[in-house]
Each structure stands twice: as structure tokens, then as C-alpha cells.
C-alpha positions in Angstrom: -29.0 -41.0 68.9 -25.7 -39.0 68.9 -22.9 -39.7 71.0 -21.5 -36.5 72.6 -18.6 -36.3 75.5 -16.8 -33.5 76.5 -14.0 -33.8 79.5 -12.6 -30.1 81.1 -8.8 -29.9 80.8 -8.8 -28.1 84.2 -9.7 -27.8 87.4 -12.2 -24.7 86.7 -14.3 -26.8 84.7 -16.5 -26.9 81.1 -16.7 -23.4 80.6 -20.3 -21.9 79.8 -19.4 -20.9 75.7 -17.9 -24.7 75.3 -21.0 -26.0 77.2 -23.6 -24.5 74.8 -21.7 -25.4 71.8 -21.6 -29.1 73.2 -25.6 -28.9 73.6 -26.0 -27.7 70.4 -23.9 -30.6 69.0 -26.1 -32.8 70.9 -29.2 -31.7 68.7 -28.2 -30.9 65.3 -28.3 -33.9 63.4 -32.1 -33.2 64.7 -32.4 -30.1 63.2 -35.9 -29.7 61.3 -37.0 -32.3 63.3 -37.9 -31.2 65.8 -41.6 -29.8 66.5 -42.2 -30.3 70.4 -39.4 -30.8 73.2 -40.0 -32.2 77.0 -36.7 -31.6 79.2 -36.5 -33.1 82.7 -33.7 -31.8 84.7 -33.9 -32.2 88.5 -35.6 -29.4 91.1 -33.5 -26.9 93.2 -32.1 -29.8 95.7 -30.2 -30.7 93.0 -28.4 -26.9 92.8 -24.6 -27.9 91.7 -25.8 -30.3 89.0 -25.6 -27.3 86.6 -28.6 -29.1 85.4 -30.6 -25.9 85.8 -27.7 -23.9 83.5 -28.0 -26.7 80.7 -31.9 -26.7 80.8 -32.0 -23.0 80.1 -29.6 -23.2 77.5 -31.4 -25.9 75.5 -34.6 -23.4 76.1 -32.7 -20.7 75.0 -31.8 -22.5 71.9 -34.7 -24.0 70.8 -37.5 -21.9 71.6 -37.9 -20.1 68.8 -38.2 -23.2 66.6 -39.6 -26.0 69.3 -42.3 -26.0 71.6 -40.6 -26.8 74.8 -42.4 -28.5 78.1 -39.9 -28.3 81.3 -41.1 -31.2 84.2 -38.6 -31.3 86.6 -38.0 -34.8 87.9 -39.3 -34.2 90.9 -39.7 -37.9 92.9 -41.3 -37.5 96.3 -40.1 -33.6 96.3 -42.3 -30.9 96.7 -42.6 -28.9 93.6 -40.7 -26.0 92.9 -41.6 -22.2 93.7 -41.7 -19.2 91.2 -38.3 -18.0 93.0 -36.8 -21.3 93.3 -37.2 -21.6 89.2 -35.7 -18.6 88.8 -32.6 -19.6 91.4 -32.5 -22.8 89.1 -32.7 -22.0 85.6 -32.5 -17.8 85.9 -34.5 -15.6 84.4 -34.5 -16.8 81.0 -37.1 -19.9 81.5 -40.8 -18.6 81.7 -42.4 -20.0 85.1 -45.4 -21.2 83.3 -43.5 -23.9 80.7 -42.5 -25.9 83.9 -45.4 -28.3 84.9 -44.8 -30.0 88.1 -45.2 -33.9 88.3 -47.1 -35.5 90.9 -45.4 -39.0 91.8 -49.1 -40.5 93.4 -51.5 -39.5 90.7 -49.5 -38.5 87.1 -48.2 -42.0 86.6 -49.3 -44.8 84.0 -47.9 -48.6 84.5 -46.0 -49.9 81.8 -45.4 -53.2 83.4 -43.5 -55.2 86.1 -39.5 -56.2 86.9 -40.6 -60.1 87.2 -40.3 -61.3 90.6 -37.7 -63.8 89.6 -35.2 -61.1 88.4 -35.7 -59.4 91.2 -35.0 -62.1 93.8 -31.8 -62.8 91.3 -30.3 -59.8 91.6 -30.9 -58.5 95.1 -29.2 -62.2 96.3 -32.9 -63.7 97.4 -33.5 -60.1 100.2 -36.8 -59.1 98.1 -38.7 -61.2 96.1 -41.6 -59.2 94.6 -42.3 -57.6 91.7 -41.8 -54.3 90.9 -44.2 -52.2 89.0 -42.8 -49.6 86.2 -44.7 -46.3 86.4 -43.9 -43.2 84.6 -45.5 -39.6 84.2 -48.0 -39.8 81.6 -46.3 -37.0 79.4 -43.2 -39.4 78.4 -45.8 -41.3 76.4 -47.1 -38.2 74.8 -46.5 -39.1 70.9 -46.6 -35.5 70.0 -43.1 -34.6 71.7 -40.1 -35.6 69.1 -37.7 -35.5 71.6 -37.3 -36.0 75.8 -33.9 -34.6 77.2 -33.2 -36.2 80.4 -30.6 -33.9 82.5 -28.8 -34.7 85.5 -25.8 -35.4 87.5 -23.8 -38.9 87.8 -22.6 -38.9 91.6 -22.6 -41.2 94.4 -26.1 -42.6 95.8 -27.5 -44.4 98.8 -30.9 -45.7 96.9 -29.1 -46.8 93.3 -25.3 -46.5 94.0 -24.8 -43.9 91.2 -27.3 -41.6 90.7 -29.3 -40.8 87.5 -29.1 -42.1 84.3 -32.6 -43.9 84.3 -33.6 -43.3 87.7 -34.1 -40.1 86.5 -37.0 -41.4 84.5 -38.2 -43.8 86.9 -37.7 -42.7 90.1 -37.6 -39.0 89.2 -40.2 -38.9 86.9 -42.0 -42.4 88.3 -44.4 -43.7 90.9 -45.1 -44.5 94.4 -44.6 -48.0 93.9 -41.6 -48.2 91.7 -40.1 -45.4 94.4 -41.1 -47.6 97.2 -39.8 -50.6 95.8 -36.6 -49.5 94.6 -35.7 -47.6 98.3 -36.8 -50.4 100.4 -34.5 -53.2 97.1 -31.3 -50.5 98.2 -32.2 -50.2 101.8 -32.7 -54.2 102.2 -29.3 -54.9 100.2 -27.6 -52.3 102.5 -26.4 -49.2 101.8 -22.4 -49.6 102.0 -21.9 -52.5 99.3 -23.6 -49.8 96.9 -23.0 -46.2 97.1 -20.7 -44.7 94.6 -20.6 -48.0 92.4 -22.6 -49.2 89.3 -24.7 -52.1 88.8 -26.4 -52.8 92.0 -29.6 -54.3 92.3 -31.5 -51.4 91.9 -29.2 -50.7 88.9 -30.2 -53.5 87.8 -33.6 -53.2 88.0 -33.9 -49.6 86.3 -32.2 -51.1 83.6 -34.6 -53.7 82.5 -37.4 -51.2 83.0 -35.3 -49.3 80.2 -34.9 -52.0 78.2 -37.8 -53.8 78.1 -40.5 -50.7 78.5 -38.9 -48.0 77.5 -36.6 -48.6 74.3 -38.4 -46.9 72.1 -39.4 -44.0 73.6 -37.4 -40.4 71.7 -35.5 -40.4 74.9 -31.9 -38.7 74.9 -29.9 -38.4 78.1 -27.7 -35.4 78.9 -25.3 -36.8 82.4 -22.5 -34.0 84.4 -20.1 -34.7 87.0 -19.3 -31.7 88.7 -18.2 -30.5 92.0 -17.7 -27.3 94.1 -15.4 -25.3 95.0 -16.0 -21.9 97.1 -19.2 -21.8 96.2 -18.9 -22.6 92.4 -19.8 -25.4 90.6 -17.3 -27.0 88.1 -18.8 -29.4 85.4 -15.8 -31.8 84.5 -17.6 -34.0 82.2 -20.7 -33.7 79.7 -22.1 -37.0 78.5 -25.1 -37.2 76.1 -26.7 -39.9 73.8 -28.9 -42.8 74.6 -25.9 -45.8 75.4 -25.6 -46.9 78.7 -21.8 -46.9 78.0 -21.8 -42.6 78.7 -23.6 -43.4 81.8 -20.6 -46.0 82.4 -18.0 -43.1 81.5 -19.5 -40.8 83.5 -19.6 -43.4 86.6 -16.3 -43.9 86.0 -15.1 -39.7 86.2 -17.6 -39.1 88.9 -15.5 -42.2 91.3 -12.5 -40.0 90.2 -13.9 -36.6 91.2 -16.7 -37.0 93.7 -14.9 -39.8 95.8 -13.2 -38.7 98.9 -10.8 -41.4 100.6 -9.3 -41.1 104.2 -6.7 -42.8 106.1 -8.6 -43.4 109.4 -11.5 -43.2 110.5 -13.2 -39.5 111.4 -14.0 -38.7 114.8 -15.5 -35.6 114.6 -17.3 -34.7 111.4 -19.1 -31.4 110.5 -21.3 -30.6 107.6 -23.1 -27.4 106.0 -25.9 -27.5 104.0 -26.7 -25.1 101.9 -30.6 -23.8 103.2 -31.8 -23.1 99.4 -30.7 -26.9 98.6 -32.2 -28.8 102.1 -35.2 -27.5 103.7 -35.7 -31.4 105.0 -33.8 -34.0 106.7 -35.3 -36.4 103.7 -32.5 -34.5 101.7 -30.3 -33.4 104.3 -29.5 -36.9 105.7 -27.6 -36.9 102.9 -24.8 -35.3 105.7 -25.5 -38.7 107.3 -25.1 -41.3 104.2 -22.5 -39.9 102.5 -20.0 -40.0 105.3 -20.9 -42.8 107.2 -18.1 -44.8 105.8 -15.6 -42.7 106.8 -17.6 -42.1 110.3 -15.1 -43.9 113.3 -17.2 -46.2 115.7 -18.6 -44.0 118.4 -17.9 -40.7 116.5 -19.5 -37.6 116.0 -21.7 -36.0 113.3 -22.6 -32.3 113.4 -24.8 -31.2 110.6 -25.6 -27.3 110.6 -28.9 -27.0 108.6 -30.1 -23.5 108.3 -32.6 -24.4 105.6 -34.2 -27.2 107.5 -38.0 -27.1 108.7 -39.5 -30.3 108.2 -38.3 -34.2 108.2 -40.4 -35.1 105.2 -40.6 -33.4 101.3 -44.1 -35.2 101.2 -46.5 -34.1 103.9 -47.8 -37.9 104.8 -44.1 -39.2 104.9 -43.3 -36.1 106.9 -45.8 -37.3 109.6 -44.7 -40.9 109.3 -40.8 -39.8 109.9 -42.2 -38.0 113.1 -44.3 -40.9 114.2 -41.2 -43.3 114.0 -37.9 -41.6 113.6 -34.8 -42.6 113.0 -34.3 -45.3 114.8 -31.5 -47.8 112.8 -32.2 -50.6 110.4 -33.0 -53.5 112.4 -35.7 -51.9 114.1 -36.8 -50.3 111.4 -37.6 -53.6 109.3 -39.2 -55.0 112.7 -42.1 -51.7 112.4 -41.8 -52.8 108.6 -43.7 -56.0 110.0 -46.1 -55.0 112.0 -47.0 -51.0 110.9 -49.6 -51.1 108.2 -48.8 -47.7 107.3 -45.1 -48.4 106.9 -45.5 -51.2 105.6 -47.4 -49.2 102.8 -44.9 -46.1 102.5 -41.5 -48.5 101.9 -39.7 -45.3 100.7 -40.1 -43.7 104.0 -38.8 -47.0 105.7 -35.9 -46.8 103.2 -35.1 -43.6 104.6 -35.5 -44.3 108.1 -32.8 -46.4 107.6 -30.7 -44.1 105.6 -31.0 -41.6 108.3 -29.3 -43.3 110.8 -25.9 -44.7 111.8 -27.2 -47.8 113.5 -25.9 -47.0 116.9 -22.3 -46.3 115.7 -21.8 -42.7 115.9 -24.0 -39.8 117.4 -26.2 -37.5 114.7 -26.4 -33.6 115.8 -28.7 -31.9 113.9 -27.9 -27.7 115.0 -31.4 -26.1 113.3 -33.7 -23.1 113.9 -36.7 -24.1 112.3 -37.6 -27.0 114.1 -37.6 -27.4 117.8 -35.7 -29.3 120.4 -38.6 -31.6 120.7 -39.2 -31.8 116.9 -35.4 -33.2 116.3 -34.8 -35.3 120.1 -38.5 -37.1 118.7 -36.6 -38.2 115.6 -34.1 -39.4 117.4 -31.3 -36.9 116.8 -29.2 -34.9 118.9 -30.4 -31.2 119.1 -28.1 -28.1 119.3 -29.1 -24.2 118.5 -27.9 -23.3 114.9 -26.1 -20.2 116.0 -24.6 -21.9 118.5 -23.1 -24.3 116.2 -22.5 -21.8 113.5 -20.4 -19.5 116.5 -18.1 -22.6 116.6 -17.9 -23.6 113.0 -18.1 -20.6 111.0 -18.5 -21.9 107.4 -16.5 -18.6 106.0 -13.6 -19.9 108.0 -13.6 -23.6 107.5 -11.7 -25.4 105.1 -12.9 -28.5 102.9 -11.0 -31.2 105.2 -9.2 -31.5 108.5 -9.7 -28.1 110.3 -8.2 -27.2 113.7 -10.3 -24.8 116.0 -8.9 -22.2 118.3 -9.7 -24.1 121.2 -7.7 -27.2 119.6 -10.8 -29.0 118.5 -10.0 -30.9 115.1 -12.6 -31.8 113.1 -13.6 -33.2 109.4 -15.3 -30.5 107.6 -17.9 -30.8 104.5 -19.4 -28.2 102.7 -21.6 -29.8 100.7 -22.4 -33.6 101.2 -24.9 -33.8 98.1 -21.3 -33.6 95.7 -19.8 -36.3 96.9 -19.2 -39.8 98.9 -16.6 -39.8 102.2 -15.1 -43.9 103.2 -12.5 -45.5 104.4 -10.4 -46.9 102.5 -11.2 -50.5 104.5 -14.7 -49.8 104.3 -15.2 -49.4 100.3 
């Protein structure tokens, strides 16, 4: 498989006439090859990946010559809507090529992570076996090639996000999604995020190795961030060789790393409501920051987007039934709740979704009720009251001072990035 990188000279980013002739380097020592394409990019919660740019110019290349199959890698997410496509790739990707993938009944089992390597690697915290499950249309012979797209950035389940776990978490199963949360969740969240080779790392790549070597597989990795509403793409990495994933770890802890002196007192954080319509996606406010959070701080997170805890209707009702009520007691319900004990990604994020006593979580909504959010534990406040105070079109990314003298830490987008102390990382 060819090696392709491309690195931005500037701030502004890959620009969109170098991007396409970088993806059509990608490709051409394929060309006549190539009969039948599947792509897997992310869904819409993934917006500033410019994963959703790239897959539509691969369609736009190809399609005249290749039958091309989108499947977003989905996970536990609800599938995508008609409008959301068309947010995502633009007009230029017909609706009905993107088939949705269903994480509890598309999957076929390759095989297991032995229980030995996984008690190795996660220091003797889990010792089971994992099962490796993946949508039954990676094993279709008839497709010559499968272009994985997404964006390397800071993670709470894997430490850096996608490479692989775009195929096995993305594209994967409930119990290779369950087992890899609860692995990250059980190792702890903090000796992880925004580095490589932790034990869910780990774990994804044996899967690749051992199970998936062969498959015509070709991953396409960005780093980006944002900037008044604009996404940059700084990097472009695609090939097979774990080494781009490696060089695109190593440019995301350069771009999407955010270091401060002392710990934050008073946090606030937007999210965008066509990215989060969940607190599964928008305690990403919560994770990313909580090592730069100060013991007995404050999180504000204005969600205008979000109406429901769970992207899955059953782990919806489970995050209502339990909330978010910090590790230890979570793996204590772990124990004795059957139907917990059964849904480990939903315990994963339980724990994600809290700070464990040390700071207070305000969630400032207006599609879910005071009773909704104060059941899940959180701290409710009226979204317009919140955005009356912190008015987005007037906040900085940073330290901000209010009119009233208020200073707070302000984030507009936590899904770009990962906030610490220096101490803490």
C-alpha cells in the first residue's frame, strides 16, 4: 500500500485543491484496479474531522469508474439523517450509497484478544478475553479496496483516537465496544488520553494483526483543529503502516494539546448542537478538560443540541436509571446490576461522565428538563440563561474576563482537543 503524507506550512491549513491532489496520489498506483470501493469515514459527531470533505472527494473521483459503498463508522451512534449527510459530505454524495451499520446485529466474529494478553497489558485490571467483531461488509471479497477516514486526536476510550478503532470500534460490535470502554475505563482515564499505546491500543492492534492483515484495507488519518468556525487540516496521513498513525499521534500532541499553568477554576464549554445531541458525546466537555479542572472547580457546559443522555435508546434508559455517579460507585453497580453488568460500554461512560467528586458539572440545556439532568446527577441551569452570560460570539478561546469581573476558561469545541495540567500529564 502507498505511503502518502502531507504537512500544511501554515496556520490556515491543507488547502482543498492540495487535498484532492493528495487523495488522488493515494490511489493511483491503483488505477485499473479498481472495480468496487467501501469508504468509512465517521458520522456528523465527528464534523471538524474534514472526514466528510475527503469522503466526497474520493466519491467525486472515482465514481465514474468504481462502484463506491459509504458506511459510516458509526459505533453505538444513531445513524445519520438525509440532512445530516448532506451537512457532512454536501450535496455531492447520493443519500442512498451510505448504508448505516448496526453495531448489535451486522457484526461477524473473527476471533478473540487471548485473555493472557489482555491481563498483560492492562497490568492484571481485566482478565478476559475480548471478542473481535466487524461489519460483515469488510469481508465482502468483491470490494478491491476499503478506505478508512478519520481524525487522530486525543481519546478517553483508546488515548488517541482512530487508526483501527475505526474499524473495530467504529465499524465493530457490542462486545468488542463493551470490552474495550470498560479495558480504558478500568485502567483509568488520565494515564491514557492524548497518548499512544495504551492497553486498548494495544489490544486493537493485535486484532489488526492477527485478524485483519490481509484485508484491502488503506487508512486515510487528519489532525485538524478550528478556528472561528473553520476547520484547518494540518496533516494528511495515508497508507496501511502503523508508523503514519504514529506521525500523526505525534502532530495531533503538537496541535490538539492544550497545556496550562494552574489549575482552572471556572471552565465553560459550547457544543456545537449539530455535532452533540447527547451527553454520550457531549461529556466529551467533561473528559477532555478534567485534567486541567482545579479541585472543587466549576464546569459549565452550554448544550443547545442536547436532548437525550444516550445515542442508543437502551443505553439511554440505562444512563437515566443510574447516572453519573463517579467511578467507584460505578464499578460497585458493575457488581451487582445484571443489566450493567451486560452493557460495559455504558458503565465506561458513566465513568467518563463524571469528575469523581472533584469539581461540579452544569449542564445549561433546553431539551431536557430540570429533572431529566438533576436525575443524572448534574447541575441544571436554563440554556438562555447561560448563553445571556456567556455569549459564544463574544468569548474568546482561553481566559476571558466578564463584565461583571467573572474570569473563566472558555472552550469552543471540546471534541478538537485535550486541556491538562502540566502536573497532571
Amino acid at each position: 500500500m502507498k505511503k502518502l503524507v502531507l504537512r500544511s506550512s501554515c496556520d490556515s491549513g491543507i488547502c482543498d485543491d492540495e487535498l484532492y491532489k493528495g487523495l488522488e496520489e493515494s490511489v493511483a498506483h491503483l488505477a485499473g484496479k479498481l472495480k468496487k470501493i467501501l469508504l468509512l469515514p465517521p458520522d456528523i459527531t465527528r464534523y471538524h474531522s474534514g472526514a466528510g470533505k475527503i469522503t466526497a472527494m474520493y466519491y467525486k473521483m472515482l465514481k465514474d469508474t468504481c462502484a463506491i459503498d459509504i458506511m459510516p463508522a458509526l459505533g453505538t451512534h444513531v445513524p445519520m439523517s438525509r440532512e445530516e449527510c448532506a451537512a457532512f459530505f454536501g450535496d455531492g454524495v447520493p443519500f442512498e450509497r451510505v448504508n448505516p451499520h448496526n453495531w448489535r446485529t451486522d457484526v461477524v466474529k473473527l476471533g478473540e484478544v487471548p485473555e493472557e494478553y489482555v491481563r498483560d497489558v492492562s497490568e492484571g485490571l481485566v482478565c478476559e478475553p475480548v471478542d473481535v467483531e466487524v461489519n460483515r461488509r469488510l469481508l465482502d471479497k468483491s470490494y478491491d479496496l476499503i478506505i478508512s477516514i478519520g481524525q487522530v486526536v486525543p481519546h478517553e476510550v483508546v488515548g488517541m483516537a482512530n487508526y483501527s478503532k475505526n474499524i473495530f470500534v467504529g465499524c465493530g460490535g457490542s462486545s468488542m465496544i463493551n470490552s474495550s470502554h470498560m479495558l480504558g475505563a478500568f485502567y483509568g482515564m488520565e494515564r491514557m488520553m492524548g497518548r499512544d499505546y495504551s492497553p486498548v491500543r494495544k489490544v486493537f492492534d493485535y486484532a489488526e494483526e492477527h485478524f485483519i492483515k490481509d484485508m484491502p484495507l488503506m487508512y486515510v488519518l487528519t489532525v485538524t483543529t478550528q478556528a472561528q468556525g473553520k476547520t484547518a487540516i494540518h496533516g494528511l496521513f495515508a497508507g496501511r503502516d502503523r508508523g503514519l498513525f504514529e506521525e500523526a499521534v505525534k502532530l495531533s500532541q503538537e496541535k490538539n494539546l492544550t497545556f496550562v499553568d494552574k489549575p482552572l477554576k471556572k471552565v465553560v464549554v459550547y457544543l456545537d448542537g449539530q455535532e452533540f445531541k447527547s451527553t454520550w458525546l457531549g461529556n466529551k466537555a467533561i473528559y477532555r478538560t478534567r485534567m486541567a479542572m482545579a479541585d472543587g472547580g466549576e464546569l459549565i457546559v452550554m448544550a443547545p443540541g442536547v436532548g437525550r443522555f444516550g445515542e442508543d435508546d437502551r443505553n439511554d434508559l440505562l444512563i437515566r436509571k443510574y447516572g453519573y455517579v463517579g467511578r467507584v460507585k460505578v464499578l460497585e453497580l458493575v457488581k451487582s446490576s445484571r443489566d450493567l453488568r451486560c452493557n460495559l460500554s455504558v458503565a465506561a461512560h458513566l465513568i467518563h461522565g463524571s469528575s469523581d467528586g472533584r469539581f461540579s458539572i452544569t449542564y445549561a440545556v433546553d431539551k431536557l428538563s430540570r429533572e431529566e439532568v438533576e436525575g443524572a446527577n448534574f447541575i441544571y441551569m436554563p440554556l438562555n440563561e447561560a448563553l445571556e452570560k456567556y455569549d459564544p460570539q463574544k468569548l474568546k478561546d482561553g481566559f476571558n474576563t466578564l463584565e461583571d469581573g467573572d474570569e473563566i476558561f472558555y472552550i469552543s469545541n471540546p471534541a478538537l482537543g485535550l486541556w491538562a495540567d502540566r502536573s497532571r500529564f
